[in-house]
MIZAFI-546243 format. One record per residue (C-alpha): residue in one letter; z, y, x. Coordinates in pm, 1 decimal. Example, Ala and Ser with C-alpha at 12.3 -4.5 7.8 and 13.67 -1.06 7.14 Angstrom:
BEGIN
+----+----------+----------+----------+
: aa :        z :        y :        x :
+----+----------+----------+----------+
:  A :    780.0 :   -450.0 :   1230.0 :
:  S :    714.0 :   -106.0 :   1367.0 :
+----+----------+----------+----------+
***
This chain:
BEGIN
+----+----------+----------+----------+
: aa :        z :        y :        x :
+----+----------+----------+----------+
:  X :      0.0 :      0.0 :      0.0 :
:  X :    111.3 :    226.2 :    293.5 :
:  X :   -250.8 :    257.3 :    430.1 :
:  X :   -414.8 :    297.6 :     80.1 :
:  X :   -484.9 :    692.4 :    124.5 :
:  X :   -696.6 :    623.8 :    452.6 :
:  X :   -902.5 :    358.4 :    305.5 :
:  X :  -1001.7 :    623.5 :     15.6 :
:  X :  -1340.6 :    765.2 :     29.8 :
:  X :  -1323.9 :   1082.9 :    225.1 :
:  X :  -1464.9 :   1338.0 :   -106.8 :
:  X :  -1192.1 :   1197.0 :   -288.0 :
:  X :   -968.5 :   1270.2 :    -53.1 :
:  X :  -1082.0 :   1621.8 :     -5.0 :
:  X :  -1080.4 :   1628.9 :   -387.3 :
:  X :   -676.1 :   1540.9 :   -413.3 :
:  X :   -640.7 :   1821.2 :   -168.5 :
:  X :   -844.9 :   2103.7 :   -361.4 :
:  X :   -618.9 :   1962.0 :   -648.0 :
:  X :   -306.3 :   2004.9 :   -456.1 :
:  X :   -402.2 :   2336.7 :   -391.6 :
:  X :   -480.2 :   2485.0 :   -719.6 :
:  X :   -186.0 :   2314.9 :   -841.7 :
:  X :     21.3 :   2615.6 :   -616.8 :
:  X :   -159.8 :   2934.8 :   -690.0 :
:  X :   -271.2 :   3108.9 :   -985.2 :
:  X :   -648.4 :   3229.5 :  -1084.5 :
:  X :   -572.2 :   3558.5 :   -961.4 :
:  X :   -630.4 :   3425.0 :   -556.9 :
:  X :   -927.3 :   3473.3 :   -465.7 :
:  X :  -1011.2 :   3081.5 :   -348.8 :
:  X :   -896.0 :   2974.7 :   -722.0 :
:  X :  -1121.0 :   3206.7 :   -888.2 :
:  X :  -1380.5 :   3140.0 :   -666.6 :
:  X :  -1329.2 :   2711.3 :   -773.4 :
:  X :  -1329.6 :   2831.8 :  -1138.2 :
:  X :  -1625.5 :   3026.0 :  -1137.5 :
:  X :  -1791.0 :   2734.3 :   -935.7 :
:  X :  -1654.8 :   2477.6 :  -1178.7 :
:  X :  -1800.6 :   2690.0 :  -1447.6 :
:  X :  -2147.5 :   2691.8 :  -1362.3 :
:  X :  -2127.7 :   2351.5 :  -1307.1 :
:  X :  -2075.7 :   2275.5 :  -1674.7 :
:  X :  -2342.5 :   2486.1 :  -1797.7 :
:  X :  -2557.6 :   2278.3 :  -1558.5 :
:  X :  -2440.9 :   1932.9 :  -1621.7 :
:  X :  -2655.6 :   1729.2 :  -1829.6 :
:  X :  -2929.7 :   1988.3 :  -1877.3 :
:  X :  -3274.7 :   1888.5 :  -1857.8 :
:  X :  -3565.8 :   2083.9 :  -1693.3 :
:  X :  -3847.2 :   2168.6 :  -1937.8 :
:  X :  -4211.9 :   2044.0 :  -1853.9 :
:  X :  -4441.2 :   2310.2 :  -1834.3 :
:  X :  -4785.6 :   2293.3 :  -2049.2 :
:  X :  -4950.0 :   2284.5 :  -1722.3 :
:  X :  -4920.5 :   2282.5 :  -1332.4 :
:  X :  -4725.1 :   2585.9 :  -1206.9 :
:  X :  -4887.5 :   2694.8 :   -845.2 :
:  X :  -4656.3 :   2929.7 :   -666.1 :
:  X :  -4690.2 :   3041.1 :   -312.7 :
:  X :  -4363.6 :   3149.1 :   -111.4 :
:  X :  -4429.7 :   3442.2 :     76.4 :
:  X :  -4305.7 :   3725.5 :    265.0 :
:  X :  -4438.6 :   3929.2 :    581.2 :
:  X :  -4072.5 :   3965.4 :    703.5 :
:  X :  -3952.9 :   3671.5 :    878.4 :
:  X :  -3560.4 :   3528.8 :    866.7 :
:  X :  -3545.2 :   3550.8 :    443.8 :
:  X :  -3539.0 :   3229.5 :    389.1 :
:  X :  -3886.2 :   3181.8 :    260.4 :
:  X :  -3908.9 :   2795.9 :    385.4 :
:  X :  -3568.8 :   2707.7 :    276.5 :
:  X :  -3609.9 :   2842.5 :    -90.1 :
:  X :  -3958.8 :   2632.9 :   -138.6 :
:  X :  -3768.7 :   2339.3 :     15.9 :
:  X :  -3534.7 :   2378.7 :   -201.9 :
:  X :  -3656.6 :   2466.5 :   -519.3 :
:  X :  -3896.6 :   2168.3 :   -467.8 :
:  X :  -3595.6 :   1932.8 :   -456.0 :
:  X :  -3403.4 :   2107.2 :   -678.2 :
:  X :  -3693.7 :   2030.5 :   -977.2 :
:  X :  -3761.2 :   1734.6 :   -860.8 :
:  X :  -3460.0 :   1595.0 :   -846.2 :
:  X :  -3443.5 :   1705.1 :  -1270.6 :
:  X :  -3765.3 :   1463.2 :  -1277.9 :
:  X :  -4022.7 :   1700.7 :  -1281.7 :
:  X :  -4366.7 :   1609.1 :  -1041.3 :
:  X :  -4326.7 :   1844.3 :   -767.1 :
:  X :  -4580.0 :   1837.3 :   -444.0 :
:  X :  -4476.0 :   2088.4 :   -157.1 :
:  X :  -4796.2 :   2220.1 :     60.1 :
:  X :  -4619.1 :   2359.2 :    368.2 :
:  X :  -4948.3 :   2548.0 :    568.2 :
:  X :  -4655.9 :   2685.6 :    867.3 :
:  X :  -4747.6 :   2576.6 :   1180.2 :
:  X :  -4423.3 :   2533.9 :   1282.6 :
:  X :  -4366.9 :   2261.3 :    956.1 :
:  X :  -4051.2 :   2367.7 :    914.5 :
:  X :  -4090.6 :   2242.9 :    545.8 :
:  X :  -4215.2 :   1915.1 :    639.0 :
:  X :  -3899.8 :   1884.8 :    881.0 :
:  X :  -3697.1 :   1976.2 :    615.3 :
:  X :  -3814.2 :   1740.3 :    350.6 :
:  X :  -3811.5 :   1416.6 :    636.7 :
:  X :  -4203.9 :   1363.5 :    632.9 :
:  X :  -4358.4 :   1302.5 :    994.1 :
:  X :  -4544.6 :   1597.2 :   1124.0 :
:  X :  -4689.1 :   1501.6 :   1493.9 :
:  X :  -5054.5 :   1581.3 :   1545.7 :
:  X :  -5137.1 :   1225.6 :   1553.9 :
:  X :  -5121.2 :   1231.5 :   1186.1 :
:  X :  -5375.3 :   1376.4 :    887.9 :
:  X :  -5199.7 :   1701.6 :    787.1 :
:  X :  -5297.4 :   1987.4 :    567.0 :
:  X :  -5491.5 :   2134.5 :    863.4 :
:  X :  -5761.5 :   1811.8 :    804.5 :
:  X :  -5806.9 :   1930.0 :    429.6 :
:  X :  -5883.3 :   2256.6 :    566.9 :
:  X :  -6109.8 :   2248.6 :    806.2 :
:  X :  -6215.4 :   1848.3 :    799.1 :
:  X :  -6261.8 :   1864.8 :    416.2 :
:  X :  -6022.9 :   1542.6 :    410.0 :
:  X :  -5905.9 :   1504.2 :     55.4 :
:  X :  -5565.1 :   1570.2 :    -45.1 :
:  X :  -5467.3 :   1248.9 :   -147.4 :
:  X :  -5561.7 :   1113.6 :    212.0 :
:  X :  -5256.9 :   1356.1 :    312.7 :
:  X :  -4978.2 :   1422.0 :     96.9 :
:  X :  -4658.4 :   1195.0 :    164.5 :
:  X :  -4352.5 :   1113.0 :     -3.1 :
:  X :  -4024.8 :   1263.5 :     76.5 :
:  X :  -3774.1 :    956.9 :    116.7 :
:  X :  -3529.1 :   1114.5 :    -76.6 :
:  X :  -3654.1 :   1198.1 :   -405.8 :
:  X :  -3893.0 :    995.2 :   -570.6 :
:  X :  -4119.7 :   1288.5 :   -743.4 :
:  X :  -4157.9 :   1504.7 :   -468.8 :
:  X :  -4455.4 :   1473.3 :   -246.1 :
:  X :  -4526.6 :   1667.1 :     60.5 :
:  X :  -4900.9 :   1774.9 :    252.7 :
:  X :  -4737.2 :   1805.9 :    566.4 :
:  X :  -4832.4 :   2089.7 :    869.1 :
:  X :  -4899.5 :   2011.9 :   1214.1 :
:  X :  -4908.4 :   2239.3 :   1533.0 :
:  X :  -5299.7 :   2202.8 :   1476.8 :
:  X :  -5287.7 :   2479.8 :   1202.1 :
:  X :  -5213.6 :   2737.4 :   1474.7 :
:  X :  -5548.0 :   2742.5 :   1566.4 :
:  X :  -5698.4 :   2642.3 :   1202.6 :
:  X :  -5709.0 :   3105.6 :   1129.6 :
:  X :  -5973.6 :   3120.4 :   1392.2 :
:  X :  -6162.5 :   2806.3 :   1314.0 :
:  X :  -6168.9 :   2917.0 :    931.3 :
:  X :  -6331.9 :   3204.5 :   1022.9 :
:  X :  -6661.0 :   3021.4 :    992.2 :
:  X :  -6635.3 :   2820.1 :    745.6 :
:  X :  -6833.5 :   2841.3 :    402.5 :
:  X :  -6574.9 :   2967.4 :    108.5 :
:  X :  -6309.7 :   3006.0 :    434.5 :
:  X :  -6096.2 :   3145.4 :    140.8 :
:  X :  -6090.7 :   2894.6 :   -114.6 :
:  X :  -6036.1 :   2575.6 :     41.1 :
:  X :  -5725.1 :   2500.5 :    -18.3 :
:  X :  -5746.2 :   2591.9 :   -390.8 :
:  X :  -6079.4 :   2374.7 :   -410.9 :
:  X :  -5861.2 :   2068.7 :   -241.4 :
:  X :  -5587.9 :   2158.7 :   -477.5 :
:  X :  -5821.4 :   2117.7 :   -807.4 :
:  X :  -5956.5 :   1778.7 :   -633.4 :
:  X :  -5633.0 :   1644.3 :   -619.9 :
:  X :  -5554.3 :   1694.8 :   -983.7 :
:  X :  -5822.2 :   1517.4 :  -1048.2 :
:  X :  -5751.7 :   1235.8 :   -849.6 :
:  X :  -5411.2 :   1199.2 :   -977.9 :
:  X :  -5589.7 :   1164.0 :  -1382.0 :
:  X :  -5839.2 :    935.5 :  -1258.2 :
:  X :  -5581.0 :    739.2 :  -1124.6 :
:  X :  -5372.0 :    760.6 :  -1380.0 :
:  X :  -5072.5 :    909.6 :  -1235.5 :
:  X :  -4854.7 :   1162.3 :  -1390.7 :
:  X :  -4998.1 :   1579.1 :  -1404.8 :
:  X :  -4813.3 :   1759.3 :  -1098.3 :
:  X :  -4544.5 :   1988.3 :  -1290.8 :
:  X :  -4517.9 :   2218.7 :   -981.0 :
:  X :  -4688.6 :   2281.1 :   -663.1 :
:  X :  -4499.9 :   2520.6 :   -361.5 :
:  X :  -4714.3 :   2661.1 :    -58.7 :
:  X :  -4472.2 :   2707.1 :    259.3 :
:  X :  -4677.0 :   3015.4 :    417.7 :
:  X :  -4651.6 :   3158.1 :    740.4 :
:  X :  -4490.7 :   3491.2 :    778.5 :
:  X :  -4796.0 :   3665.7 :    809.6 :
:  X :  -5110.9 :   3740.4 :    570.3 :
:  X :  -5415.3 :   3580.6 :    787.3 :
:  X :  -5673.3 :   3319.5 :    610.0 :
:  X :  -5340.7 :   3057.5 :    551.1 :
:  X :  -5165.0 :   3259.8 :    354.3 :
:  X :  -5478.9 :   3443.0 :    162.4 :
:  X :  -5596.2 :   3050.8 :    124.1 :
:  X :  -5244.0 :   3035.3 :    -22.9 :
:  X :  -5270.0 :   3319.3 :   -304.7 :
:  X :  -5599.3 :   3223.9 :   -421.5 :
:  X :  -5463.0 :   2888.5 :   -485.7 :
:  X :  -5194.2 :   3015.6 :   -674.0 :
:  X :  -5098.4 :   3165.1 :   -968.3 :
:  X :  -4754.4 :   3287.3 :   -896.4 :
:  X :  -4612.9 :   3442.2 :   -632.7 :
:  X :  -4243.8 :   3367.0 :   -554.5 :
:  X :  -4131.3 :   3657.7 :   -334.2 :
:  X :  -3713.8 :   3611.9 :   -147.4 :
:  X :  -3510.6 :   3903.5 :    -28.1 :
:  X :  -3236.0 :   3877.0 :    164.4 :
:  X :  -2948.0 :   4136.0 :     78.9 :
:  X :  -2938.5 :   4304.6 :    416.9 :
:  X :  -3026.9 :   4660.2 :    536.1 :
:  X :  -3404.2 :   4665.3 :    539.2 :
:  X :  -3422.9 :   4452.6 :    299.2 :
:  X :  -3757.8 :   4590.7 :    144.7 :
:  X :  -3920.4 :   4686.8 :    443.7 :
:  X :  -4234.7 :   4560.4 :    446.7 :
:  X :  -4241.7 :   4462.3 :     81.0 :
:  X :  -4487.9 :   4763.7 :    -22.3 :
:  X :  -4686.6 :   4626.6 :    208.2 :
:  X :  -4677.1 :   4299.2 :     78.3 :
:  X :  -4730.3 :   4422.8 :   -262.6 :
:  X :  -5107.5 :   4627.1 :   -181.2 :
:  X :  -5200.7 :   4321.1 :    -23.3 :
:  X :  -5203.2 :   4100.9 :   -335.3 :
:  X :  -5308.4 :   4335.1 :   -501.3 :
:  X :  -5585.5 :   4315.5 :   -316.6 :
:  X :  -5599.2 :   3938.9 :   -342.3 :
:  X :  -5596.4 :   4031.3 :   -753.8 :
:  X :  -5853.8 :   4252.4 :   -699.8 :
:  X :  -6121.4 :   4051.1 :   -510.8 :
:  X :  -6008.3 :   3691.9 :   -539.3 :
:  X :  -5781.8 :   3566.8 :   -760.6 :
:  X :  -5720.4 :   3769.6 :  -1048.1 :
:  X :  -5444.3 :   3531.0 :  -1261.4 :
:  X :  -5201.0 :   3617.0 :   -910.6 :
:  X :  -4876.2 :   3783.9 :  -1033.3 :
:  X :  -4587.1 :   3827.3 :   -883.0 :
:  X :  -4334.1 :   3588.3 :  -1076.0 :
:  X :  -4022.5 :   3545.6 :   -930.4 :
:  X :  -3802.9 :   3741.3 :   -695.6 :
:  X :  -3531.7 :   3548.2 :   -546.0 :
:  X :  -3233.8 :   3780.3 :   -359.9 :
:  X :  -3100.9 :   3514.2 :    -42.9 :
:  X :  -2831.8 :   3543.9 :    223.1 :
:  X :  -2614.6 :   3723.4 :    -21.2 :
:  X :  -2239.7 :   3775.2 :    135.3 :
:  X :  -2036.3 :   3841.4 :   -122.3 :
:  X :  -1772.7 :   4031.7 :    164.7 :
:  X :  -1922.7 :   4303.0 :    198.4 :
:  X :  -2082.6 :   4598.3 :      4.7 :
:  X :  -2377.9 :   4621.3 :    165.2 :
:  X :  -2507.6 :   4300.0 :     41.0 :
:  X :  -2389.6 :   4386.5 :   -365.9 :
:  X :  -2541.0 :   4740.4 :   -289.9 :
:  X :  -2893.2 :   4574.8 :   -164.0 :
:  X :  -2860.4 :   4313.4 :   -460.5 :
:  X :  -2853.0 :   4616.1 :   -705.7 :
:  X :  -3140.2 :   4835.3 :   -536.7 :
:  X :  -3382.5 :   4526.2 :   -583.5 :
:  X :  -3302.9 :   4450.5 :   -954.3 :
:  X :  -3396.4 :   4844.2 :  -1007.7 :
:  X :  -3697.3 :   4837.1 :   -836.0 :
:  X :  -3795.3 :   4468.8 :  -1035.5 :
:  X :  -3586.8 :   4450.3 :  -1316.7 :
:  X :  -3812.7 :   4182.8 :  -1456.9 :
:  X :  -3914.1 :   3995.1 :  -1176.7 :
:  X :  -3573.5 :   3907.2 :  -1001.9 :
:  X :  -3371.5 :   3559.8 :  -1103.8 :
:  X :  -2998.7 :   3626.9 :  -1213.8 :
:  X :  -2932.0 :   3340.4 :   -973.1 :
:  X :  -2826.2 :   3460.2 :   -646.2 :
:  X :  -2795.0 :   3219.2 :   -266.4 :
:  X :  -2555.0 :   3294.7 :    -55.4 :
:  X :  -2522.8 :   3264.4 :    288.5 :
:  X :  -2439.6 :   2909.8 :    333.1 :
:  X :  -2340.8 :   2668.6 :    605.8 :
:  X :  -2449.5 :   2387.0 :    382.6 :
:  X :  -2745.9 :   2551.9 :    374.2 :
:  X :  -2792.2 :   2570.8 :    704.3 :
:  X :  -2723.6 :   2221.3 :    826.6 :
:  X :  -2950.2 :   2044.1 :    593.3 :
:  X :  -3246.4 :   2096.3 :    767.8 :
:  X :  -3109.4 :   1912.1 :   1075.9 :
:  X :  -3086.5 :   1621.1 :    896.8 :
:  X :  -3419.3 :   1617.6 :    760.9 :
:  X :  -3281.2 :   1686.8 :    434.1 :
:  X :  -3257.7 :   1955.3 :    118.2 :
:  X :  -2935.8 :   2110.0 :     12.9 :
:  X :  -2974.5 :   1904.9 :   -267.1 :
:  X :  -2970.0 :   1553.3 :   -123.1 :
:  X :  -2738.3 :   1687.3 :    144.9 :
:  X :  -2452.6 :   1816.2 :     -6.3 :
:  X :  -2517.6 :   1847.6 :   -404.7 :
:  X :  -2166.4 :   1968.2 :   -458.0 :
:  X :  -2191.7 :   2238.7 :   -209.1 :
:  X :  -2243.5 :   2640.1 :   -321.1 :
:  X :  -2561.1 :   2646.6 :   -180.3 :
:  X :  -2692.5 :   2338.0 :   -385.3 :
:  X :  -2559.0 :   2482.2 :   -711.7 :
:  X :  -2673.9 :   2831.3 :   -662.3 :
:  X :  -3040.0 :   2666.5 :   -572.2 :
:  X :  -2983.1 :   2435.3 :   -868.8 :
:  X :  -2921.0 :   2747.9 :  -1121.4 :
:  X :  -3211.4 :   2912.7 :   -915.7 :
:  X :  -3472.9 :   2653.6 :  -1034.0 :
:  X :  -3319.5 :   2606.8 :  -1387.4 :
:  X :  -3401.1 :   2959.4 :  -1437.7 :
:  X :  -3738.8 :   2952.6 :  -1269.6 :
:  X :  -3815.6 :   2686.1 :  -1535.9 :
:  X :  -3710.7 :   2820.4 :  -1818.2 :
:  X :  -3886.4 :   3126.7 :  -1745.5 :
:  X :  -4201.7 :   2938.6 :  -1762.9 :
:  X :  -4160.1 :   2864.9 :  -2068.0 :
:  X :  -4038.0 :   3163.2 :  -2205.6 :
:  X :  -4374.3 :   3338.5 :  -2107.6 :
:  X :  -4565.4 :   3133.2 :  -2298.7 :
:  X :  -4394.4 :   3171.6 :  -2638.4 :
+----+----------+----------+----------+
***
């Protein structure tokens, strides 16, 4: 009996201790409020199920500024809905693959990658892998090859519409076959607008844009903003910007609350009520080849990603009634 404790599964021992501790301070600390908010949101999440949308949502991840967590939030989001049982397929065109890394799908330039669809015309299907943790999320991985794939697109007929035409192939492929419609697809974009990421907003029809709440936090972002317009304007006219997503978020300080509240004025419509904070969860997952989600779904980070996509998906729906 005496060694009963230590043979316990270590979350249940962490959750006797959380217990303890609530059990000696009132809501008014800042940790108890903190587990009752958490605790909170957790209910309103348990048991819910993820509307389908009436047809594939295409949403390309981007921003110009680098460090805003642009890879982790498609990552994430990907798992997040997929783990909810929706058909999710991730297109990361980085060449550093972060997103491939990430979601534990091999990304060594022996192997076919999304740089072969480009430029080889190799289809899709050829390509995409599974990710070994969740069984409806497949992944078009990115090699170090797509470094050089801006300058070899250059040349190539319709340089601009590849990736949309291998997108549209794919969906076909899938109802020949048939396999389940895609619900979502997410293109992982480099942080900077060459032929990848115009390839990206042509094959997309939303635009998920994150912010991290720190001082400059919309530098750049005007920028962003004329150039899909200019994508709208000569290319792919159904582009909108969607979804704005405010990351890094430390609830500490002012700054962060103060940067939170600028971007909601500027896009009152566009921005998600769900907010990510800065995380270590969040950080650690990717070294494990893994989401948030699969790594630690009890975690902040995996909740606030969690509410993230539940919103994202009932937004989709909303628009169309």
């Amino acid at each position: 009996m005496g060694n009963s404790v230590a043979t316990e599964p270590v979350h249940q021992q962490l959750e006797a201790r959380v217990r303890n501790i609530m059990d000696t301070m009132d809501d008014s600390t800042p940790l108890a409020s903190q587990l009752v908010n958490e605790n909170m949101r957790r209910e309103r999440l348990k048991g819910r199920g993820l509307p389908k949308p009436d047809r594939t949502r295409y949403f390309t991840i981007s921003n110009q500024k680098g460090g805003v967590g642009k890879t982790t939030t498609t990552v994430n989001v990907a798992a997040a809905l997929a783990q909810s049982g929706l058909n999710v397929l991730v297109v990361d065109i980085d060449p550093q693959g972060n997103a491939s890394t990430a979601l534990g799908i091999e990304h060594h330039s022996e192997i076919d990658s999304i740089y072969d669809v480009l430029i080889n015309d190799l289809p899709l299907q050829d390509v995409v892998a599974p990710c070994p943790d969740l069984d409806n999320l497949v992944v078009a991985p990115a090699t170090i090859d797509l470094a050089g794939a801006e300058i070899e697109l250059v040349s190539l007929v319709a340089r601009e519409q590849r990736l949309r035409r291998a997108l549209d192939q794919y969906a076909t492929y899938r109802d020949a076959e048939g396999m389940d419609r895609l619900d979502y697809v997410f293109i992982d974009c480099p942080p900077s607008l060459g032929l990848l990421t115009v390839n990206a907003f042509v094959a997309a029809r939303e635009v998920l844009i994150p912010i991290q709440c720190e001082y400059y936090a919309l530098e750049g972002l005007s920028q962003l903003l004329k150039n899909i317009e200019m994508i709208q304007k000569h290319l792919n006219a159904d582009l909108v910007v969607s979804t704005i997503l405010l990351t890094m978020y430390d609830g500490r300080t002012n700054l962060a609350a103060q940067v939170a509240q600028e971007v909601r004025n500027h896009f009152p419509n566009e921005v998600l009520e769900a907010v990510i904070p800065r995380s270590v969860r969040i950080s650690e997952a990717p070294s494990y080849q893994q989401s948030v989600i699969t790594y630690d779904r009890s975690s902040t980070g995996a909740l606030s990603y969690m509410e993230a996509s539940t919103e994202i998906a009932d937004r989709g729906v909303a628009k169309k009634t």
